[in-house]
C-alpha positions in Angstrom: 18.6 -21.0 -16.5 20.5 -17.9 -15.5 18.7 -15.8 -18.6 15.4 -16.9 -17.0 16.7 -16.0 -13.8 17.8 -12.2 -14.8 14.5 -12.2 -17.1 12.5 -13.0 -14.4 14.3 -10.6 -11.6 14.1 -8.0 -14.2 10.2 -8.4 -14.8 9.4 -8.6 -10.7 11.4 -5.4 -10.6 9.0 -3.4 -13.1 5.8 -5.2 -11.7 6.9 -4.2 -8.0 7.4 -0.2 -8.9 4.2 -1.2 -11.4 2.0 -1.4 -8.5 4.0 0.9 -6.0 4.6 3.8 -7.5 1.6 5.2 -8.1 0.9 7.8 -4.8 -3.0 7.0 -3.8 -4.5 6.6 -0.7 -2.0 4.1 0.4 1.1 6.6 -0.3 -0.5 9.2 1.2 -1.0 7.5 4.2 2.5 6.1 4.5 4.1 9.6 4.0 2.1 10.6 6.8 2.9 7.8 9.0 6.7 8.9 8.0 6.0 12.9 8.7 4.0 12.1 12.6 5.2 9.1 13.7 9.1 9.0 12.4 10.9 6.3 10.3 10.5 3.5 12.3 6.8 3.1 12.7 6.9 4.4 9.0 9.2 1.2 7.6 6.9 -1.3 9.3 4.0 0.2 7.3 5.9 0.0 4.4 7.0 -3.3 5.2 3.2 -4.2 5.2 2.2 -2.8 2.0 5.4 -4.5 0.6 3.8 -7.8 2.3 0.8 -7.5 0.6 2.4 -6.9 -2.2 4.5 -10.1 -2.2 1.7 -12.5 -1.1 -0.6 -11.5 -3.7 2.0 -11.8 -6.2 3.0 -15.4 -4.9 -1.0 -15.9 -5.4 -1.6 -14.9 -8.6 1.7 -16.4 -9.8 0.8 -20.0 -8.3 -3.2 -19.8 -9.8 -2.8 -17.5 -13.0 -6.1 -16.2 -14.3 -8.2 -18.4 -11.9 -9.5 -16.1 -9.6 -9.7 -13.0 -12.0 -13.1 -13.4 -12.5 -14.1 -13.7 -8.7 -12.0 -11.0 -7.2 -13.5 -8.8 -10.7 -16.9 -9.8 -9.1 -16.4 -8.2 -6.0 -14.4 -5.9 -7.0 -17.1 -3.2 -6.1 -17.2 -4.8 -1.9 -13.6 -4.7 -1.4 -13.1 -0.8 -2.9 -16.3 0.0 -0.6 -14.4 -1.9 2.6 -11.5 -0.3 2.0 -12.5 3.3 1.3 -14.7 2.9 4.4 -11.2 2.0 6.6 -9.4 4.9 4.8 -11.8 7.6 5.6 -12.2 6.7 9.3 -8.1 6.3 9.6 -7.3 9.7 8.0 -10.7 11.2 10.2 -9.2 9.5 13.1 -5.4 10.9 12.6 -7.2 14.5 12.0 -9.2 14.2 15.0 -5.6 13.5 16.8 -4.0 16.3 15.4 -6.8 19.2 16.5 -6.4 18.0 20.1 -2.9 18.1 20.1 -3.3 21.9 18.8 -3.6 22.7 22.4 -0.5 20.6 23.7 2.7 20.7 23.7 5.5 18.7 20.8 3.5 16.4 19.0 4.6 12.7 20.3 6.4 10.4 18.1 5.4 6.9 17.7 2.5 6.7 19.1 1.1 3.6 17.5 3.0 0.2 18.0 5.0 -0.4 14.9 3.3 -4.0 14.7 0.0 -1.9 14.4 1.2 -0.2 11.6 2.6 -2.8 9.8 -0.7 -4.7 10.3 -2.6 -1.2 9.4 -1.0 -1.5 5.9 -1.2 -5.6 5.1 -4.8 -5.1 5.6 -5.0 -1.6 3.9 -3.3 -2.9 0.8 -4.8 -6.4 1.1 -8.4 -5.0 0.0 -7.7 -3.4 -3.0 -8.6 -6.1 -5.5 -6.6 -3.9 -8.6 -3.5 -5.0 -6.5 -4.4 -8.4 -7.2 -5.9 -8.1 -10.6 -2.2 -6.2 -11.6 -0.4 -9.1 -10.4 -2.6 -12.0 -12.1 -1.5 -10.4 -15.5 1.9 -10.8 -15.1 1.7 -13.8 -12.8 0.2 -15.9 -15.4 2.3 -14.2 -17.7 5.6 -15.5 -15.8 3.8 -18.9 -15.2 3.4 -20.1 -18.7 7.0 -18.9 -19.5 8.7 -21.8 -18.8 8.2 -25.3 -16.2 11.0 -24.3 -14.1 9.6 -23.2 -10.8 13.2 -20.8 -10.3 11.6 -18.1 -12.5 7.9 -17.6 -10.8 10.0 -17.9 -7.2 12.7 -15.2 -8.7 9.6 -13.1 -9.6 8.1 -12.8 -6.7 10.8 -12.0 -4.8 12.2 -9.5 -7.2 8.5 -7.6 -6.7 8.7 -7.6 -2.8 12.1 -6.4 -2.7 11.3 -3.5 -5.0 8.0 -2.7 -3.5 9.4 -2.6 -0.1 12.4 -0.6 -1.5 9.9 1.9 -2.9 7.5 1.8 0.4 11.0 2.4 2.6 11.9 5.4 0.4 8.6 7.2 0.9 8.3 6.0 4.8 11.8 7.9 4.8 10.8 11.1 2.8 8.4 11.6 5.4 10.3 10.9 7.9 12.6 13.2 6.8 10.2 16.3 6.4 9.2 15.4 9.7 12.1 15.7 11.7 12.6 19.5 10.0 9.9 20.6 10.2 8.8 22.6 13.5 6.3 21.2 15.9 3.8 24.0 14.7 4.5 22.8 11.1 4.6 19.6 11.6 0.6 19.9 12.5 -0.7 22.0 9.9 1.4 19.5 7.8 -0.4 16.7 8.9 -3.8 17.8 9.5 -3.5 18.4 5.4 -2.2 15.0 4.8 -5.4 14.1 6.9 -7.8 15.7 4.3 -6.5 14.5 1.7 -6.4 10.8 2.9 -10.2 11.5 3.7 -10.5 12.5 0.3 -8.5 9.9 -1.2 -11.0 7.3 0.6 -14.1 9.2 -0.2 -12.7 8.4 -3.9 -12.2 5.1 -3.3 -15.8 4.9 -1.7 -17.5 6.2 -4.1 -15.7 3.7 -7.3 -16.7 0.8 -5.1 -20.1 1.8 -4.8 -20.7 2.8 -8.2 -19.1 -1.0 -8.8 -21.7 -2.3 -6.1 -24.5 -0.5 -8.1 -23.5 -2.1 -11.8 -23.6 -5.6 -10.3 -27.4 -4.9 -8.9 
């Protein structure tokens, strides 16, 4: 029991950096969130993506392979939805920072940090490799033994690691933020916009060449 137990924390461990440490769309946006809008609003995004993280490891580790073939199928519709949400966030946070080019300090916090946090469940939520990633090792942990400790143990070992990971790039921004110079601070982040647009426009463009070899 306590070799499944260290087995199984050990496993969620690499599965949570697995699917966090990778710096896409969703990285980029969180480092941002860190570099404008300080650590606070920052940790409840990463809390989020670490949210997302955990319930679609719990999923895939109750169900195994079941719904591979369905989320596979639509693959193509949730990359489009979600490079669609990216493109208009980072537009939207590059449309902020031109406007504030002609204010003074740029504000700090200015979104809720329950809006954040619900920014980045959804965010993560529709990227369907997320879930994929975790039905591979899910079923993989499932059909280890038919003690229910080691699949719990899992999937808690993967939300603590991803949110440990999230936490640690909310705070690198965070930190870049707070030295940088207001000036800085929005060229900064008016780059971290583009590339967010262009990280989407990525994103947009897999889902629709998906959409296109299901037609």
């Amino acid at each position: 029991m306590v070799n499944e137990i260290w087995l199984s924390a050990a496993a969620g461990a690499v599965a949570g950096l697995g699917v966090a440490m990778p710096l896409g769309a969703i990285a980029a946006l969180l480092l941002r969130e860190g570099l404008v809008n300080g650590f606070r609003v920052a940790a409840a995004a990463a809390a989020g993506v670490a949210t997302a993280d955990l319930l679609y490891c719990a999923m895939a580790t109750a169900t195994g392979a079941l719904f591979a073939r369905t989320i596979q199928d639509h693959r193509g519709a949730f990359l489009t939805a979600s490079g669609v949400l990216i493109v208009a966030i980072g537009a939207l946070q590059l449309r902020r920072g031109l406007k504030e080019r002609t204010g003074g300090d740029p504000q700090v916090e200015r979104i809720p940090a329950g809006l954040a946090y619900l920014r980045f469940v959804a965010l993560t939520g529709l990227n369907p490799m997320t879930l994929i990633y975790f039905i591979a090792l899910g079923g993989a942990v499932d059909s280890r033994g038919s003690s229910w400790v080691g699949p719990v143990v899992f999937v808690a070992s993967v939300g603590l690691t991803s949110l440990a990971w999230q936490l640690l790039l909310a705070m690198t921004g965070s930190v870049f933020g707070r030295a940088a110079g207001p000036g800085l601070m929005r060229i900064i982040g008016g780059v971290a916009s583009l590339l967010i647009i262009a990280l989407g426009g990525i994103v947009l463009v897999s889902g629709m060449e998906a959409l296109g070899s299901f037609s």
